[in-house]
C-alpha positions in Angstrom: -11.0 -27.8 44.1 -11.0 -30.0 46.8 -7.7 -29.7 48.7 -7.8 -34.1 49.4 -7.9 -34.8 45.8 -5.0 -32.1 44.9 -3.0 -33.5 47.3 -3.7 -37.0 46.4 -2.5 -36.0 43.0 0.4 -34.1 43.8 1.7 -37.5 46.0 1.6 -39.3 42.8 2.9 -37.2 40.3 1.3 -38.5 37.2 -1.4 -36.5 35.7 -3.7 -37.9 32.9 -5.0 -35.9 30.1 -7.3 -36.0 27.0 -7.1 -33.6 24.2 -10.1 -33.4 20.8 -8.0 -34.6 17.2 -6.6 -31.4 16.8 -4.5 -31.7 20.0 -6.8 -29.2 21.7 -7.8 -29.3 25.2 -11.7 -29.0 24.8 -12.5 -30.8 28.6 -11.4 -29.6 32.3 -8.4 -31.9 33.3 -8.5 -31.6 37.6 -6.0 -33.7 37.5 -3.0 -31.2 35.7 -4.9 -28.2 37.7 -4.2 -29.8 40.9 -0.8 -29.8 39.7 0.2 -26.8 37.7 -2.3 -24.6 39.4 -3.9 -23.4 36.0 -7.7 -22.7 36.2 -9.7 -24.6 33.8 -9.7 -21.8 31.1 -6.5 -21.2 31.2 -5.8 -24.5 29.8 -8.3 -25.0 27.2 -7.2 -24.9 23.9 -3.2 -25.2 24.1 -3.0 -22.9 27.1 -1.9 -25.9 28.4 1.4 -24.7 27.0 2.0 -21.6 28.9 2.6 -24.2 32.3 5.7 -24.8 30.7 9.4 -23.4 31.3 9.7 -20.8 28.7 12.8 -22.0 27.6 11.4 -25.3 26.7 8.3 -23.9 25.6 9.0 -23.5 22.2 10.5 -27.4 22.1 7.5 -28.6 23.6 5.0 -26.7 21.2 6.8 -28.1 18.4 7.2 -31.2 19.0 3.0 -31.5 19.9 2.6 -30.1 16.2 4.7 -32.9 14.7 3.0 -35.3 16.7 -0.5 -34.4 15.9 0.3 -33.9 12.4 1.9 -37.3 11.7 -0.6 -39.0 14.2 2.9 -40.9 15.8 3.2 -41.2 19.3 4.0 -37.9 21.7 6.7 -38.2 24.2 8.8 -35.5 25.4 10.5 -34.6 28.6 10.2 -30.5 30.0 10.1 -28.4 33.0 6.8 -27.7 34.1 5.4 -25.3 36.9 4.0 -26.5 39.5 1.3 -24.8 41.6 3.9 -23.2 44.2 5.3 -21.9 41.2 8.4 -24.2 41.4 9.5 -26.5 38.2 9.7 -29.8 37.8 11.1 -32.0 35.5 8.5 -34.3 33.7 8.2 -36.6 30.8 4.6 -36.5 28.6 3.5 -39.5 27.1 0.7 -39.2 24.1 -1.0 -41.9 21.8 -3.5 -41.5 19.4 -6.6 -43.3 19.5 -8.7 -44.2 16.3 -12.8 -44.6 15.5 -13.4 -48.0 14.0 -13.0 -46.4 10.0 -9.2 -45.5 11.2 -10.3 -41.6 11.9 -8.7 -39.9 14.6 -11.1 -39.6 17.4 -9.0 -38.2 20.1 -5.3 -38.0 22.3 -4.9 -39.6 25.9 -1.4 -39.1 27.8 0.2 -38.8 30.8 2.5 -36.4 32.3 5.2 -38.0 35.3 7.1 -36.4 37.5 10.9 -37.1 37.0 12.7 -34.7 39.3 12.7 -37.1 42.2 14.0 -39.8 40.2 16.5 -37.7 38.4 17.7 -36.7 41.7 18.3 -40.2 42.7 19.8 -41.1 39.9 22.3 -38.3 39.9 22.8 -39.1 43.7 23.9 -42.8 42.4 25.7 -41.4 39.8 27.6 -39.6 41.9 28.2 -41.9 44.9 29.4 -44.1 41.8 32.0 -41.5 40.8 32.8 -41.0 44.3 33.6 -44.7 44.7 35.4 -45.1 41.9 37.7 -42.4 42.9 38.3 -43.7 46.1 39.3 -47.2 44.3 41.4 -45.2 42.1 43.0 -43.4 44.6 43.5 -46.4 47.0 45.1 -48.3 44.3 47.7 -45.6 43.0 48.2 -45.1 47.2 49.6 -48.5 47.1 52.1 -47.5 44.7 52.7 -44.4 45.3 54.7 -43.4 48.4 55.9 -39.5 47.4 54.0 -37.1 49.6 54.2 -34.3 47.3 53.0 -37.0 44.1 50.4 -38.2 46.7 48.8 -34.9 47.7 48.7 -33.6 44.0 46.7 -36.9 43.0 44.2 -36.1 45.6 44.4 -32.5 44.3 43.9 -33.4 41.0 40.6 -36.3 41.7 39.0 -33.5 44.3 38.7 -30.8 41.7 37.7 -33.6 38.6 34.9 -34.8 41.4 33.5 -31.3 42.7 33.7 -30.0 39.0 36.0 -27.2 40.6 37.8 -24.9 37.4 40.8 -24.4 40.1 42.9 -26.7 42.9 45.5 -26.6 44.8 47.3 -28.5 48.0 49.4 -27.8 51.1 51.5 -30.7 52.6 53.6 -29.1 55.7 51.4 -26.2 56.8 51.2 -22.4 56.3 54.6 -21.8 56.0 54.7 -23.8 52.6 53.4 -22.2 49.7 50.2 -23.6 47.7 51.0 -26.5 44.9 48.4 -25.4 41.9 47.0 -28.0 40.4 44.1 -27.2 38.1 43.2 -23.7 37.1 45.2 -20.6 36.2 48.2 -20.6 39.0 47.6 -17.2 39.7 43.7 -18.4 41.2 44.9 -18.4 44.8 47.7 -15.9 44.4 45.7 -14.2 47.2 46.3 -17.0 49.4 50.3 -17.6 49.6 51.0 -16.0 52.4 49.5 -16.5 56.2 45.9 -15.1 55.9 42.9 -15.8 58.3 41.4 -17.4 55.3 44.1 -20.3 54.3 45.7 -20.4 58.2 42.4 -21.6 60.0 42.1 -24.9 58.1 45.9 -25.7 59.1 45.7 -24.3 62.7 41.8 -25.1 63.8 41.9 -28.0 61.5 38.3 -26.7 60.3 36.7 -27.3 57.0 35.7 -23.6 55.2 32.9 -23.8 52.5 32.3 -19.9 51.1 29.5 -19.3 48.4 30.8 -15.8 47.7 34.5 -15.0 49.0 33.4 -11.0 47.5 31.2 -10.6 50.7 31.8 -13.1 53.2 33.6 -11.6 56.5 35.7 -14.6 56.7 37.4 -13.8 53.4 38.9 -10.8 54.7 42.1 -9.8 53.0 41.7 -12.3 50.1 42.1 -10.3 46.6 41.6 -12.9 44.0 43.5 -12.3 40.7 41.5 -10.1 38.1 42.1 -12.5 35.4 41.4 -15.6 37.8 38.4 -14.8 39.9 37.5 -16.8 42.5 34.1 -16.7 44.4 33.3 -19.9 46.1 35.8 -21.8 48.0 36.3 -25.1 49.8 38.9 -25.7 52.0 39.2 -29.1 53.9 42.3 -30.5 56.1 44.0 -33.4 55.7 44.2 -34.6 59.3 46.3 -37.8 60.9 44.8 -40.6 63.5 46.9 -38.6 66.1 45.0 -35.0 65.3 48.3 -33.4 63.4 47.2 -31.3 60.3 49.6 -33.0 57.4 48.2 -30.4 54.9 44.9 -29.2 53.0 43.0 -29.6 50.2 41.5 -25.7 47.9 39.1 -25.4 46.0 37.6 -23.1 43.6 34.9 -21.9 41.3 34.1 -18.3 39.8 30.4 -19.1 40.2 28.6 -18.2 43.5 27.4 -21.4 45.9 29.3 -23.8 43.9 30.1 -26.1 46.1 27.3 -27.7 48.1 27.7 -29.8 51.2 27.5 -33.2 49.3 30.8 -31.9 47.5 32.2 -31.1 51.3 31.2 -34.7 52.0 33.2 -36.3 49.1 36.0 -34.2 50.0 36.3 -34.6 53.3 36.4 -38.9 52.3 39.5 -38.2 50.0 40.9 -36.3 52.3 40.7 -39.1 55.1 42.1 -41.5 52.7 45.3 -38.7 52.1 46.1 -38.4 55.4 46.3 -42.6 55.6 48.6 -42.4 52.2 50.5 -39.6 53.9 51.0 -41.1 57.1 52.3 -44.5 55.6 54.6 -42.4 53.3 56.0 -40.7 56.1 56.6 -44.2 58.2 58.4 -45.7 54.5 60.7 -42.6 54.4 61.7 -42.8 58.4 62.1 -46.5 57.3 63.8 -46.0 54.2 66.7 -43.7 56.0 66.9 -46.1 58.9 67.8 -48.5 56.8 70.2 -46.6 54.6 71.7 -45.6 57.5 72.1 -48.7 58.9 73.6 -50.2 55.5 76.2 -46.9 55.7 76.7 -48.2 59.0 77.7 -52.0 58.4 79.2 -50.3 55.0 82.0 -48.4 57.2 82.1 -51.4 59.4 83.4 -54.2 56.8 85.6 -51.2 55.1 86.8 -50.9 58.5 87.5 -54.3 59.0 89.1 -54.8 55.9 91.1 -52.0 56.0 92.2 -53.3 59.7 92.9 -56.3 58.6 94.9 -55.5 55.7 97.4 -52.5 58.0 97.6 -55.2 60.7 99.3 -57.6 58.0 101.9 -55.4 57.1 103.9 -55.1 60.7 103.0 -58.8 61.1 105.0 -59.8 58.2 108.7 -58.3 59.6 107.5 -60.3 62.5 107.0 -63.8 60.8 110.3 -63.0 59.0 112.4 -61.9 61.9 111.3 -65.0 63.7 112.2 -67.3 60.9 115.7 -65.7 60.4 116.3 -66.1 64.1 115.4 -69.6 64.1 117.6 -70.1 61.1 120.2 -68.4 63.4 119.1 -69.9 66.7 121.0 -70.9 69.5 119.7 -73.9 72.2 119.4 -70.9 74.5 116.8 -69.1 72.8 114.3 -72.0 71.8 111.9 -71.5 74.7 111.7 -67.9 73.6 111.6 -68.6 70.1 108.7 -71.0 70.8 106.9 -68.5 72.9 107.2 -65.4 70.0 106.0 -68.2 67.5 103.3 -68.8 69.0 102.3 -65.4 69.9 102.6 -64.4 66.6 100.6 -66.9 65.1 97.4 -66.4 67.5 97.8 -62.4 66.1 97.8 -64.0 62.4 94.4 -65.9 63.1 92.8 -62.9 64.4 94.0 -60.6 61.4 92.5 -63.9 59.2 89.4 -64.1 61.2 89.1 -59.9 60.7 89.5 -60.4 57.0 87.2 -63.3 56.6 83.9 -61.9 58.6 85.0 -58.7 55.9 84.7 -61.1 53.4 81.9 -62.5 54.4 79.4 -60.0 54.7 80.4 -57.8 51.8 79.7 -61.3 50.0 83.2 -61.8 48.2 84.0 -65.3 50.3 84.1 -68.3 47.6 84.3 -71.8 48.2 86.2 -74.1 46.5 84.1 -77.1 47.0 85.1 -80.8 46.7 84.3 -84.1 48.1 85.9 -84.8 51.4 86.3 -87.6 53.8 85.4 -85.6 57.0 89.0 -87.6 58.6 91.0 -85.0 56.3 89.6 -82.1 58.1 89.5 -83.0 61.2 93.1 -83.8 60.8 93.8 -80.5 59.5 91.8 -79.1 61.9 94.0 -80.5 64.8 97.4 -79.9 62.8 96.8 -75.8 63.3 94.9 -76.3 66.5 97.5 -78.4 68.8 99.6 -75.9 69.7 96.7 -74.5 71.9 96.8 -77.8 73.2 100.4 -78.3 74.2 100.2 -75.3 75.8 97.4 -75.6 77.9 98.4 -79.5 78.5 94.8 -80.8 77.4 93.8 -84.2 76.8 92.3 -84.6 73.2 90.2 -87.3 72.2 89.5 -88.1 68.5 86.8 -90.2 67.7 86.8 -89.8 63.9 86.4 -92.6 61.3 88.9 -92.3 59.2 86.2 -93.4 56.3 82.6 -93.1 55.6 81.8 -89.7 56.4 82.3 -88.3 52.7 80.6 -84.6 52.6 81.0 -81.9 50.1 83.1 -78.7 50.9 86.1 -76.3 51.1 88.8 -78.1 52.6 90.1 -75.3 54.0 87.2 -73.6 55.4 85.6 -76.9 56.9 89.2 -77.2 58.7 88.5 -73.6 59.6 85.7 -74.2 61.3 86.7 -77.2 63.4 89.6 -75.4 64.1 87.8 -73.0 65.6 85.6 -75.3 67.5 88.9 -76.7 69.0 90.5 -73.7 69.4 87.1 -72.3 71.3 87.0 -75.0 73.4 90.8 -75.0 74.5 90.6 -71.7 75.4 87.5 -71.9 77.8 88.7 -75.4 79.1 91.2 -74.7 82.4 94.3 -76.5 81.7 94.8 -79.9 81.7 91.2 -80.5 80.8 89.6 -82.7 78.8 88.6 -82.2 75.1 86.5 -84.7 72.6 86.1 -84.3 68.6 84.1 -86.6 67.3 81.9 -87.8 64.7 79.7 -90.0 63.0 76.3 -90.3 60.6 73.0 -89.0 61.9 70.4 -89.2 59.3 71.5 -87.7 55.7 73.3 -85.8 57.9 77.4 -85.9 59.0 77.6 -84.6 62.9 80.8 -83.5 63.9 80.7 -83.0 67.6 83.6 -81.2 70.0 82.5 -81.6 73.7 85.1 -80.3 76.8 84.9 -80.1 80.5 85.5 -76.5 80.3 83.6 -73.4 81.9 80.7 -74.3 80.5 77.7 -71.2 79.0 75.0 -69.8 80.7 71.5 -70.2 79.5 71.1 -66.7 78.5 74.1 -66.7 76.3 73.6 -69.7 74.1 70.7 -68.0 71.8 73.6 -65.5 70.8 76.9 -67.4 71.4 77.0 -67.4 67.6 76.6 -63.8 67.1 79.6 -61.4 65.9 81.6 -59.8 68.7 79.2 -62.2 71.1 81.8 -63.9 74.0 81.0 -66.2 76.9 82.4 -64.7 80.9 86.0 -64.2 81.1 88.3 -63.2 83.5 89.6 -59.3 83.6 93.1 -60.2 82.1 90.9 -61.9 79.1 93.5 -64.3 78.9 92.0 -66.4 76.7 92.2 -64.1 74.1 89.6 -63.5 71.0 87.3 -61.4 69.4 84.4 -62.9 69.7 84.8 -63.7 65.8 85.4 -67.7 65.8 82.1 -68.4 66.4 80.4 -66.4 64.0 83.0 -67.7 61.4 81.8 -71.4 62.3 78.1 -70.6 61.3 78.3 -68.6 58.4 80.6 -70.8 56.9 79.0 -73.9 57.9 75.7 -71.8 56.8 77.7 -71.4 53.5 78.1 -75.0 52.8 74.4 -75.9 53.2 74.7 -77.2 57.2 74.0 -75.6 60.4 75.8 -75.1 63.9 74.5 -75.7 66.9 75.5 -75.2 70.8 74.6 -76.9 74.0 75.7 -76.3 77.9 74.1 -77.8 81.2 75.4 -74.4 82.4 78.0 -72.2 84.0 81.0 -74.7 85.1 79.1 -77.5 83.0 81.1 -77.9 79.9 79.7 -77.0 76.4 79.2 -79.2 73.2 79.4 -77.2 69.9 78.3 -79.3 66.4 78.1 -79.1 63.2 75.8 -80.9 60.7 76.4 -81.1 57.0 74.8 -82.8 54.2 76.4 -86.2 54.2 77.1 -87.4 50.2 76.1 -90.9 49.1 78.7 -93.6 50.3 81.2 -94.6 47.5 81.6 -91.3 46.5 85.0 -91.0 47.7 87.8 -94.0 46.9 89.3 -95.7 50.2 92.8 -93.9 51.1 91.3 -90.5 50.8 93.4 -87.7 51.4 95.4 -87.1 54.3 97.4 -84.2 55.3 100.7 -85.0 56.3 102.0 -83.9 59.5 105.7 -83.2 60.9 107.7 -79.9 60.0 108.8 -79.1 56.5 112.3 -79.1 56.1 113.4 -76.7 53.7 115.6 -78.1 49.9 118.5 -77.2 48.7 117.9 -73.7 46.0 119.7 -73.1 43.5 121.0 -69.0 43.3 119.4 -66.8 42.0 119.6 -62.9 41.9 116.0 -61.1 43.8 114.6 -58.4 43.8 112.1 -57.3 46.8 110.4 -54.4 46.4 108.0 -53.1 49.7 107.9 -49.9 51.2 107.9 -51.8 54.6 111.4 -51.7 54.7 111.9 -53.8 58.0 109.2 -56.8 56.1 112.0 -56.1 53.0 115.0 -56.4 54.6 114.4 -59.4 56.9 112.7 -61.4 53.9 115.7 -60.8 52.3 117.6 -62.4 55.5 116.4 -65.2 54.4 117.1 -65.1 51.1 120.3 -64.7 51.8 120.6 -67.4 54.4 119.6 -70.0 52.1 122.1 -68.5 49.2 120.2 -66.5 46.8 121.9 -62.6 45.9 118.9 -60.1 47.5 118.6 -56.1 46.4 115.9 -54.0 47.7 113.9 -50.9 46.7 111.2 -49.0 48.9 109.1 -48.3 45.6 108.6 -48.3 41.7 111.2 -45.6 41.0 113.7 -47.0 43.2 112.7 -50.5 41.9 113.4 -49.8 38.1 116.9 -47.7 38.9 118.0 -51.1 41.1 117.4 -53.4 38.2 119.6 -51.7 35.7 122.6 -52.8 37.5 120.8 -55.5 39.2 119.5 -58.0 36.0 116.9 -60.0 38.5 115.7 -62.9 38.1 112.5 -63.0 40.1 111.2 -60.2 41.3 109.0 -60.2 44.5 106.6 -57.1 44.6 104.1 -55.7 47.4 100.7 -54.3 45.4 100.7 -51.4 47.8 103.9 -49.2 47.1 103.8 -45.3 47.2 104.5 -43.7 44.2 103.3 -46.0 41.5 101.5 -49.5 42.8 102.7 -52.9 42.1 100.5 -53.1 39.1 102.3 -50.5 37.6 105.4 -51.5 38.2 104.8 -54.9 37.1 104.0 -53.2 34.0 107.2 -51.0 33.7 109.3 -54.1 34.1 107.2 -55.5 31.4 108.2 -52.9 29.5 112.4 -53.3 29.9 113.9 -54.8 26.9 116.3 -57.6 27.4 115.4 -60.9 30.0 112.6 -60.1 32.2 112.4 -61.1 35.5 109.5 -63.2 37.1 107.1 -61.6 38.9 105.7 -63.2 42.4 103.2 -60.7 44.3 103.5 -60.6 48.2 100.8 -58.5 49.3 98.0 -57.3 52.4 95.3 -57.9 49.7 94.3 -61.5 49.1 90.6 -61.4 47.6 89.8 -63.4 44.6 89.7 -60.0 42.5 93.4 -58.8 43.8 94.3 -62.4 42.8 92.8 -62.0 39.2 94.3 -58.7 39.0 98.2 -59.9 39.7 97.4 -62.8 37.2 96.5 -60.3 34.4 99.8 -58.0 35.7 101.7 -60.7 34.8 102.3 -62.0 38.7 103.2 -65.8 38.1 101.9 -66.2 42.4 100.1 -64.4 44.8 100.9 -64.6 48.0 99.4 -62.8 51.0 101.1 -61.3 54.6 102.2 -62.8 56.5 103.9 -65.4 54.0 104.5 -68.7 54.5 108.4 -68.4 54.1 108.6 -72.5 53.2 106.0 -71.5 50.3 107.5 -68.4 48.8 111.2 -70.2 48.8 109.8 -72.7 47.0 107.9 -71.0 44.4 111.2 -68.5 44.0 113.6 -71.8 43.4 110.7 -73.3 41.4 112.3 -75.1 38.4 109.6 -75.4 36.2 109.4 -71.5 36.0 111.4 -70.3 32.5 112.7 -66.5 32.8 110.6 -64.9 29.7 112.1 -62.5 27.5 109.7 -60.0 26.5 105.9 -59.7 28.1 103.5 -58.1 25.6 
């Protein structure tokens, strides 16, 4: 046959054929010579047949008798042998063609090659599979951020994609056991410890395809299990952007030459999307315990700071109550001193206050106690507990304030805090005799109050984080202006707190500064004419009438000079250390009031309060005096039965008063 026309036939694999009624071939067909290689004999008749695969032989012989016998169309798909003796896969076509009368004169078909298109087909089929695994995996990625969980997905989608009857997965090299993931889990028992075979894909980062691990010299040393065998084998890394093996990926198959390179190829793509999943894993957990450790960090600060606050209130309150009994006692000789030990005193009580607040703050526990406000009664406040700065440091204040309409919404004592502090701030950065302004006045929706001095002045680098905590401006080694570096930060969390902000401004070092603070202004009206005004001038103390207390505080020097006091202004004071000592007092000692610290050895103030609650016969009223003054330790003493709650250092005015209080009725029995 001429060699042009077989190969012209061969390029377009169709073949067309002709066959009597009978389904015989009774004419040379070139056309499925040239492709088969059968000689024109051989495929006269049905020797047609015998070009066939034998195992579809029978099928195809079959399915031609059918055909011819019910005169229906022929179609059918086989392997058929090609003249280089390789098979194809092809699809015949067959129709039957009639005479005029409706007799069967003869069959025409065609025979096409499929393989090529089957080939392509399974290529997109595959490509498809591959890309849908790569969605799936890049979607559970995003969730997932568990190496081990992360590495046993890919595990799992590898050996689903390659067909593989056995997986496994390595995350942290060869000192790590295989993770088994499909297969019997004694497949790769063989490969658990360090072996040429499993090491080389962690230490030369090299991929390892094997058709037979029985014979190939790189298996060396491998015994697969008898009832797991193992013949091929795929190994690939999974490899970071920076080189580092993070792990591998194993694969098996007890056939020989399983895996092919196309299944190296897919493997090697979900690999490369591991080592991204891994990597960002690995930067969440470094982030995750940064983060815990800084929260452990601020955790043991604000217990710190609580904790300081609170142990730094207990020697202050002896102090407070020495100085009151000595100016109860005083002489003209010692007022200078007393003045000086006053005010000393009281600067250490606003730093334990501004200690416990910043505590407060950042655990979240701080809670306003908002009301309408002419902005007047703050700043009046504000200067009340801020003057003594001034008299001391002979400063000239000027208030420019309107005494009405600048009505804003807030915490009368923690807007006076804050302007305090803002005074306070500014007095002690202002050399003496300096000049200091507070004022005021509408800008916008907004109420602006402004305090401006002629002080030292900040430098430009320090005003982005003058607010910050600990954050103080240039001071002189014997830091005599005093401060933690806490006032600030005080002013803009709680102006934060009541919806404003705080702002700073300085031409500089030796310029003067400006501090302000803006806060939502309310609608004018809101607050009647005559708003509230706190009055000024010292407290003079009334007249009690006596009454038998009991104090009970382990501080025994805080005990004993409260109960000065007490005694100074005639009431009948006995005093216990703690909750034993307490209960064996009051049996010869029927109090009247009893005033309890919460944090006695033995049993606490709770329990005590409880005990007493407990006696039969009149019952003493309870008052707590205390280091803890959050609203919870508040709640607490009001469901112990504590009638007040007063925290160290006490105001000794405020404590008389409530102990002499008339409207208070002794109870009887508490239930």
């Amino acid at each position: 046959m001429d060699g042009r026309y077989r190969s012209l036939v061969l390029a377009t694999t169709q073949v067309v054929w002709t066959t009597d009624a009978a389904g015989q071939v009774v004419e040379d067909l070139p056309s499925w010579r040239a492709l088969t290689g059968q000689t024109a004999e051989e495929l006269l008749g049905t020797g047609w047949l015998d070009a066939i695969h034998p195992d579809d032989r029978d099928r195809a012989t079959q399915a031609w008798r059918r055909a011819v016998d019910s005169r229906q169309l022929y179609e059918l798909e086989y392997r058929l042998r090609r003249a280089d003796g390789s098979y194809r896969v092809c699809i015949a076509r067959g129709v039957p063609v009639l005479n005029g009368d409706g007799s069967l004169r003869e069959w025409v078909g065609t025979v096409n090659d499929l393989t090529d298109r089957r080939a392509a087909e399974e290529q997109l089929r595959l490509e498809s599979r591959v890309n849908e695994t790569l969605h799936r995996l890049g979607t559970a990625f995003n969730r997932e951020l568990d190496s081990e969980r992360l590495v046993q997905l890919v595990a799992d989608e590898a050996t689903a994609l390659t067909g593989a009857t056995v997986g496994a997965y390595c995350v942290s090299g060869v000192d790590t056991p295989l993770a088994v993931t499909g297969g019997p889990r004694q497949a790769f028992a063989g490969l658990q410890q360090e072996t040429p075979l499993f090491g080389v894909t962690f230490r030369g980062a090299a991929i390892v395809r094997i058709d037979d691990l029985r014979t190939d010299a790189r298996a060396a040393g491998f015994q697969p299990a008898p009832d797991a065998p193992l013949v091929s084998y795929l190994a690939v890394p999974i490899v970071a952007r920076s080189g580092e093996v993070l792990g591998g990926l194993f694969l098996g198959h007890p056939a020989p030459g399983w895996f092919v390179e196309q299944h190296e190829r897919m493997i090697v793509g979900v690999a490369s999307q591991a080592a991204i999943a891994l990597e960002n894993a690995r930067l969440y957990e470094q982030l995750r315990q940064s983060e815990e450790k800084a929260h452990k960090a601020d955790r043991r600060k604000d217990e710190f700071l609580a904790m300081l606050g609170h142990e730094l209130r207990n020697p202050l309150a002896p102090i407070v109550t020495a100085l009151q009994v000595l100016k109860l006692r005083r002489e003209g000789a010692l007022e200078e001193e007393l003045k000086v030990i006053e005010r000393q005193v009281q600067h250490l009580v606003s730093l334990v206050d501004d200690l416990l607040d910043i505590s407060r703050i950042t655990r979240g526990k701080l809670e306003l106690k908002n009301e309408p406000l002419e902005l007047s009664t703050v700043a009046a406040r504000a200067i009340e507990m801020a003057s003594p700065l001034f008299e001391q440091r002979s400063h000239r204040l000027t208030v420019d304030v309107p005494r009405h309409g600048l009505p804003v919404e807030g915490d009368l004592v923690r807007l006076s805090q804050v302007v305090a502090n803002l005074l306070t701030n500014a007095a002690k950065y202002t050399d003496p005799q300096g000049h200091i302004q507070l004022s005021a006045a509408h800008e916008g929706d907004e109420v602006v109050l402004t305090v401006a001095d002629n002080g030292m002045g900040i430098a430009p680098d320090m005003l982005a984080s003058i607010f910050d905590l600990f954050v103080q401006g240039g001071r002189a080694l014997d830091r005599a202006e005093g401060g933690l570096g806490i006032g600030l930060t005080l002013v803009k969390t709680l102006t934060n707190l009541h919806r404003g902000r705080a702002t700073a401004h300085s031409d500089g070092p030796g310029r003067g500064s400006r501090f302000a603070i803006h806060l939502p202004a309310l609608p004018m009206g809101t607050l009647e004419v005559g708003g509230r005004i706190p009055a000024n001038g010292p407290r003079k103390r009334a007249m009690v009438r006596r009454l038998r207390v009991l104090l009970v505080d382990d501080n025994l020097d805080a005990a004993e000079m409260l109960g000065e006091i007490l005694r100074e202004v005639g009431h009948d004071v006995a005093v216990a250390s703690d909750g034993p000592e307490a209960l064996r007092v009051l049996d010869g000692f029927p109090a009247e009031v009893a005033v309890l610290d919460i944090g006695l050895p033995v049993m606490d103030g709770y329990e005590l309060a409880r005990k007493i609650a407990g006696r039969s016969g009149p019952l003493p009223r309870l008052i707590a005096l205390t280091g803890y003054g959050q609203d919870q330790d508040r709640a607490r003493s009001e469901t112990a039965g504590f009638e007040r709650h007063f925290v160290k250092p006490v105001d000794v005015d405020e404590l008389l008063a409530a102990i002499s209080d008339p409207r208070r009725a002794t109870p009887t029995r508490r239930s």
